[in-house]
C-alpha positions as CSV (number, residue, x, y, z in Angstrom):
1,X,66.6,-51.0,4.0
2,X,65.2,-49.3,7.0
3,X,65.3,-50.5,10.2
4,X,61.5,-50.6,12.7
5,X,61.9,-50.3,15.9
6,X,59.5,-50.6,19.2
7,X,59.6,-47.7,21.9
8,X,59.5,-48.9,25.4
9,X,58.0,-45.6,26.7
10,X,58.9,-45.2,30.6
11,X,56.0,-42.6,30.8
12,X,53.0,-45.0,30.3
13,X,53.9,-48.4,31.4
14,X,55.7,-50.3,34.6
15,X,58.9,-51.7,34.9
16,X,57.2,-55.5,34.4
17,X,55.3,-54.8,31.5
18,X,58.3,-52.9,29.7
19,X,60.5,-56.0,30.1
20,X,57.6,-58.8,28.6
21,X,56.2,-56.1,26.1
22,X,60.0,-55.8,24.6
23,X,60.3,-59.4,25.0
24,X,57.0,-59.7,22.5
25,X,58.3,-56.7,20.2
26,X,61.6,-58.9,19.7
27,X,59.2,-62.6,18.6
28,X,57.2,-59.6,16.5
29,X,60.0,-59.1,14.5
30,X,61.2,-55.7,15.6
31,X,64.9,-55.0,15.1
32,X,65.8,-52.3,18.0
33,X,63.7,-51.2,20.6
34,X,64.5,-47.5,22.3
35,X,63.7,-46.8,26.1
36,X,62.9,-43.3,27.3
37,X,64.9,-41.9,30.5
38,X,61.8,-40.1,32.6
39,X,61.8,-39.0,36.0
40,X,58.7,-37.7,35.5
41,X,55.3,-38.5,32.5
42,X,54.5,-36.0,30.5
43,X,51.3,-35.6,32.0
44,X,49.4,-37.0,34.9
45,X,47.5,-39.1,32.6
46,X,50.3,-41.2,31.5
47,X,50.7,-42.1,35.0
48,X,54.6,-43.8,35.5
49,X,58.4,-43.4,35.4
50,X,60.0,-46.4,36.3
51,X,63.9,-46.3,35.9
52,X,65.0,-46.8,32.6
53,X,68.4,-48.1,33.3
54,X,66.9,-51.3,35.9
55,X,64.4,-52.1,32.8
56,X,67.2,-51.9,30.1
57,X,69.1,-54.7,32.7
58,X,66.0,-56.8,33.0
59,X,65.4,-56.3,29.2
60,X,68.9,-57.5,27.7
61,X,68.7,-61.0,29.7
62,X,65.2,-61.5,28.8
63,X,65.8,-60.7,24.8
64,X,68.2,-62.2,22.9
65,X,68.7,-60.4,19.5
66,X,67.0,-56.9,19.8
67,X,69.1,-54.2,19.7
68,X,68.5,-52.1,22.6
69,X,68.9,-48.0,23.0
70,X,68.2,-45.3,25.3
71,X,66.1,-42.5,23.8
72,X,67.9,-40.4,25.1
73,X,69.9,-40.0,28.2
74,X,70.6,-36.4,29.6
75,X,74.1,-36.7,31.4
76,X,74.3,-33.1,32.4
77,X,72.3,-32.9,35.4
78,X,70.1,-35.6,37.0
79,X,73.3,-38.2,36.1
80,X,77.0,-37.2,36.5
81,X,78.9,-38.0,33.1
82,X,81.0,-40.4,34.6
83,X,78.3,-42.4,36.2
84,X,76.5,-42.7,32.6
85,X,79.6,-44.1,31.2
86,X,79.5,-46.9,33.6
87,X,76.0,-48.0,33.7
88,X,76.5,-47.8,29.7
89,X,79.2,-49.7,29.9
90,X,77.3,-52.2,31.9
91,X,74.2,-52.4,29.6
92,X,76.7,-53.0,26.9
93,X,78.1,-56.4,28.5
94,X,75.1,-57.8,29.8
95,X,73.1,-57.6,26.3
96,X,76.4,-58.6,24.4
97,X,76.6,-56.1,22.6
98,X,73.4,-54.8,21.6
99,X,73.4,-51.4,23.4
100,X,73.7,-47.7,22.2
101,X,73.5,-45.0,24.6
102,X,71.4,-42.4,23.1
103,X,72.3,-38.8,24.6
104,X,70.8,-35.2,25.0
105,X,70.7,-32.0,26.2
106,X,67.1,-33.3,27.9
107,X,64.4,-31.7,29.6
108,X,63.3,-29.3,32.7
109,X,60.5,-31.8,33.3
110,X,63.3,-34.9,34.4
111,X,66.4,-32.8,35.4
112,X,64.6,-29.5,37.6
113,X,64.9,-32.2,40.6
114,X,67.9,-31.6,41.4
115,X,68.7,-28.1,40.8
116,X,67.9,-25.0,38.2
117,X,67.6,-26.1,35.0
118,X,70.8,-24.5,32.7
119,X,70.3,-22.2,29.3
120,X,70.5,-23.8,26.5
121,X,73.7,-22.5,25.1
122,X,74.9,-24.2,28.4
123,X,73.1,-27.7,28.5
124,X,74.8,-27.6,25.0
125,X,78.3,-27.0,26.7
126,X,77.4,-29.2,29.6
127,X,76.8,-32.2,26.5
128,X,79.8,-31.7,25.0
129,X,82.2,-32.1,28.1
130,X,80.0,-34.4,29.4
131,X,80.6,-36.8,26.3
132,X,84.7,-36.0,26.6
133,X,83.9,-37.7,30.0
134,X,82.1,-40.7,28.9
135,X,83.9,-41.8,25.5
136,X,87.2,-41.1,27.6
137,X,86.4,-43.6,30.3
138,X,85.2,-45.6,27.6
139,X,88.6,-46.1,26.6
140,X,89.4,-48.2,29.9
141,X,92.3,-46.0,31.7
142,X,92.1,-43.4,34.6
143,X,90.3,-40.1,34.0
144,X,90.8,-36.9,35.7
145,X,88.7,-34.0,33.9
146,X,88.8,-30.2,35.5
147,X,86.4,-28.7,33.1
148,X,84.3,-26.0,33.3
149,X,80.8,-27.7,34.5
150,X,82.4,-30.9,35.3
151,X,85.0,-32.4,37.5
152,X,86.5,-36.0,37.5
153,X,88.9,-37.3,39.8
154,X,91.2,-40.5,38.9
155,X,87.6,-42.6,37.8
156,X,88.1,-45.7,35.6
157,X,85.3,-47.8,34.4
158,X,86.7,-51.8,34.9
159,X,83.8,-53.2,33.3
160,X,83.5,-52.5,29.5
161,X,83.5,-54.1,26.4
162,X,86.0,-53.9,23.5
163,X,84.6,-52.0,21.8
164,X,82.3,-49.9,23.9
165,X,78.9,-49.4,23.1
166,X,77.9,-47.4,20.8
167,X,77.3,-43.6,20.7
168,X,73.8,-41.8,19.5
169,X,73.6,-37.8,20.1
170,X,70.4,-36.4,19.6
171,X,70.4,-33.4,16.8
172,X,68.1,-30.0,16.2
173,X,70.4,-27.7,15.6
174,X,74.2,-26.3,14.5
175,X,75.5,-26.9,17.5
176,X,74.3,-30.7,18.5
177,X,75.0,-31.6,14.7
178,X,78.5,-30.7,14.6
179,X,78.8,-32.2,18.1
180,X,76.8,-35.6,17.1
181,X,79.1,-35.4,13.6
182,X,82.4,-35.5,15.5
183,X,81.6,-37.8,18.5
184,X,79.2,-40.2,17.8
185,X,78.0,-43.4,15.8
186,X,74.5,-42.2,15.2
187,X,72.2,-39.1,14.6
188,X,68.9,-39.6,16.8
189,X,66.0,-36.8,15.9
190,X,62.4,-36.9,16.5
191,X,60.9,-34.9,13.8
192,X,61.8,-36.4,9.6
193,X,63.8,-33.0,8.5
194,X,65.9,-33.7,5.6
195,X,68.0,-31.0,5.9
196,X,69.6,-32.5,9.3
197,X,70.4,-35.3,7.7
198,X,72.2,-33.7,5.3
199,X,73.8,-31.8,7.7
200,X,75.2,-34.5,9.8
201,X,76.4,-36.7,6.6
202,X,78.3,-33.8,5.2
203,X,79.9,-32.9,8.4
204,X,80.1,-36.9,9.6
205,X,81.9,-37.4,6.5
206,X,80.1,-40.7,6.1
207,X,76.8,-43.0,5.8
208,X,76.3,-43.2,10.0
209,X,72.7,-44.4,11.1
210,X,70.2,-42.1,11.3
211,X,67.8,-42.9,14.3
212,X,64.1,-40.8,14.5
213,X,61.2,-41.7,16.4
214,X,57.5,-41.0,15.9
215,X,54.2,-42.2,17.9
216,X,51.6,-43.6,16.9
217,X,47.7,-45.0,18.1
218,X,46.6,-48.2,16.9
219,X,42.9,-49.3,17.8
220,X,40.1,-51.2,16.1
221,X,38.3,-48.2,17.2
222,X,39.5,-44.9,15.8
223,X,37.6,-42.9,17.9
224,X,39.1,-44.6,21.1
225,X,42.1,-43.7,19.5
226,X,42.4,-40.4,18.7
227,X,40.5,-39.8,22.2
228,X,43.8,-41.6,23.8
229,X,46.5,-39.8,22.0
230,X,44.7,-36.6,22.4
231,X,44.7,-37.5,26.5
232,X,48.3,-39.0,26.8
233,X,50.6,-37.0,23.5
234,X,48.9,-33.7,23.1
235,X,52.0,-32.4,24.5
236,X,54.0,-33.9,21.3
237,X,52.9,-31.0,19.0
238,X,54.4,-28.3,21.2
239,X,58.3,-28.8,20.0
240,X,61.9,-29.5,21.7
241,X,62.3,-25.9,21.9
242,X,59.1,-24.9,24.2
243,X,59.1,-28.9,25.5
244,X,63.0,-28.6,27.1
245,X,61.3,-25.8,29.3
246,X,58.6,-26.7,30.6
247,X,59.2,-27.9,34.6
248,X,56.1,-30.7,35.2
249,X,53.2,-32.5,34.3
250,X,50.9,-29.6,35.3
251,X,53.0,-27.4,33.3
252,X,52.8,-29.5,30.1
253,X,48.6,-29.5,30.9
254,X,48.3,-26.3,30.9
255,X,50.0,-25.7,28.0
256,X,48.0,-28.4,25.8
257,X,44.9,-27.0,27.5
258,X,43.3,-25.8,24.2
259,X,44.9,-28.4,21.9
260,X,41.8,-30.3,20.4
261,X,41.8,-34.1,19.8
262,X,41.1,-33.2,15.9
263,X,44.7,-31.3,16.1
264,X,46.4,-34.4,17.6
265,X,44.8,-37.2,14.9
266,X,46.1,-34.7,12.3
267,X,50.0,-35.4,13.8
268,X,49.8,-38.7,14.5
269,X,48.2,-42.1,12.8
270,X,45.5,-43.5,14.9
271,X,43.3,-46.1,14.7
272,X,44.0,-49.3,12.3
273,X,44.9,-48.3,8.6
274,X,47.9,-49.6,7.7
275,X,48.3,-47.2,4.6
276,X,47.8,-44.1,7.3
277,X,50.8,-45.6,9.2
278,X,53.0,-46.5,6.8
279,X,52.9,-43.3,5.0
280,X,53.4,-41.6,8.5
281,X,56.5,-43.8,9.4
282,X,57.9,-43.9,5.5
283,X,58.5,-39.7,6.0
284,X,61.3,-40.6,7.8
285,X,62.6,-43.2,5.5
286,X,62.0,-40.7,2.4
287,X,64.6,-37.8,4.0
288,X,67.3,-40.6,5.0
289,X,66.6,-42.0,8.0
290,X,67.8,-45.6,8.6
291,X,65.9,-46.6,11.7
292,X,62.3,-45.6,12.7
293,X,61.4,-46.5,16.6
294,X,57.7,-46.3,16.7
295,X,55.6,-45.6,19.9
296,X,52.4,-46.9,20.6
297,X,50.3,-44.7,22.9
298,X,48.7,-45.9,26.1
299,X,50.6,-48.6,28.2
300,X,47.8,-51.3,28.3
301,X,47.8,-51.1,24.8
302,X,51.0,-52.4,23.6
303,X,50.3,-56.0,22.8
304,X,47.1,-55.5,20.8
305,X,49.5,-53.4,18.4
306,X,52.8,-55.6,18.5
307,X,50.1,-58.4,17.5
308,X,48.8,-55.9,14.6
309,X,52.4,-55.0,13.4
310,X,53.5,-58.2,13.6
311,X,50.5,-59.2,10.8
312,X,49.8,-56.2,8.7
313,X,52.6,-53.4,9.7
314,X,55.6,-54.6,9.5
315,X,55.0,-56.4,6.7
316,X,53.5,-53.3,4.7
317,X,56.8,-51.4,5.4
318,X,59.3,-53.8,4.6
319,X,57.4,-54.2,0.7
């Protein structure tokens, strides 16, 4: 059976209210909740980017069964490899377990700040050594790593469970799926494609979770909700390949500029019919996803809709 999970979306809320609105996601009945890793909103209008890795702390000692996630961590520029392995390996012990550290190649819009942004035959590189790196300190001896974007000299992470947490690699192509196939515990991918699924169980050699993601808008008022999403996630539409790119907020407004709030309610379920958002969320399940984090648009807006799922939603996709 699938797996519904609650999206504590760095871009839209505060570091406060991503701790209590997890903490009512878990009472809901959600089984995993995935935090985004922002330096920067995707536009203005979203208005924060708290530090994901302070919230998942505050998060695993104020939960007690959710499993938590990031979605997903870029350790190639804005963090060195080696420092992701140990604040991984720190999540992992103070929420007993319930951590996976969801990787990617990431995004201009979070990494530009400290320096050009790589090709993405590179970042791809850069991912691969940089998960050598992590997975090697993982195994609790000294590391020293001379690669080519990379160096590591005599680290060791004292802190980590046995076993480490687990492993999610984000997948869109070739490259990441063979990568994500031999390396990690989980596939993670945003948009319900079948044939990476297949891809990654053929080349994984096994049944390993599958982990997507997909927004949506719940309101009483439709209108107020397709106005939202098209203010806060017209930038959703645009795709990994064209959003990677893009260096800033004013970047990602300019290109949504003509994307009309019709276009957005046509990608993602607003307003309050449960049949509109099951059959949005069950396109995942249908190509083989196992787990489905859903993300509800607009940061004052999250209990209203844990309250909703918790009645009708959740419910309706666990029939």
């Amino acid at each position: 059976m699938t797996s519904y999970g609650y999206t504590m979306m760095c871009e839209q809320s505060d570091p406060k209210s991503l701790v209590s609105d997890v903490v009512a996601a878990e009472a809901a009945g959600f089984e995993f909740s995935v935090i985004s890793d922002h330096y920067f909103p995707w536009l203005d209008s979203q208005g924060h980017a708290p530090f994901a890795w302070s919230v998942l702390g505050a998060a695993a000692h104020a939960t007690e069964r959710i499993e938590l996630m990031t979605y997903v961590t870029c350790p190639i520029r804005r963090y060195h490899p080696a420092v992701v392995a140990q604040m991984a390996a720190t999540v992992g012990l103070l929420s007993d377990g319930r951590f996976t550290l969801g990787l990617g190649a990431g995004e201009s819009l979070n990494e530009h700040i400290v320096g050009p942004w790589p090709s993405v035959d590179t970042r791809h590189e850069m991912l691969a050594e940089a998960v050598e790196i992590i997975t090697g300190l993982w195994r609790g001896g000294y590391v020293t790593h001379h690669g080519r974007h990379f160096t590591v000299e005599s680290a060791k992470v004292w802190d980590v469970a046995d076993p480490p947490p687990r492993l999610g690699i984000a997948v869109s192509g070739s490259q990441s799926i063979e990568l994500a196939a031999a390396h990690a515990d989980a596939m993670i991918a945003v948009e319900p494609e079948a044939s990476l699924v297949r891809r990654f169980d053929d080349e994984a050699g096994g049944a390993k979770p599958k982990i997507g993601q997909i927004p949506v808008c719940f309101d009483s008022d439709r209108d107020a909700a397709v106005a939202r999403a098209h203010d806060q996630f017209r930038w959703f539409g645009g795709g990994w390949k064209v959003n990677a790119e893009l260096p800033g907020t004013s970047a990602f407004a300019a290109a949504t500029q003509f994307v009309r709030p019709d276009d957005v309610a046509g990608s993602i379920p607003c307003g309050s019919d449960v049949d509109e958002f099951v059959q949005a969320v069950r396109a995942f399940d249908d190509v083989g996803f196992t787990h489905v984090a859903l993300v509800q648009i607009g940061g004052a807006h999250q209990r209203p809709f844990i309250d909703w799922a918790e009645r009708e939603l959740l419910p309706a996709l666990r029939r």
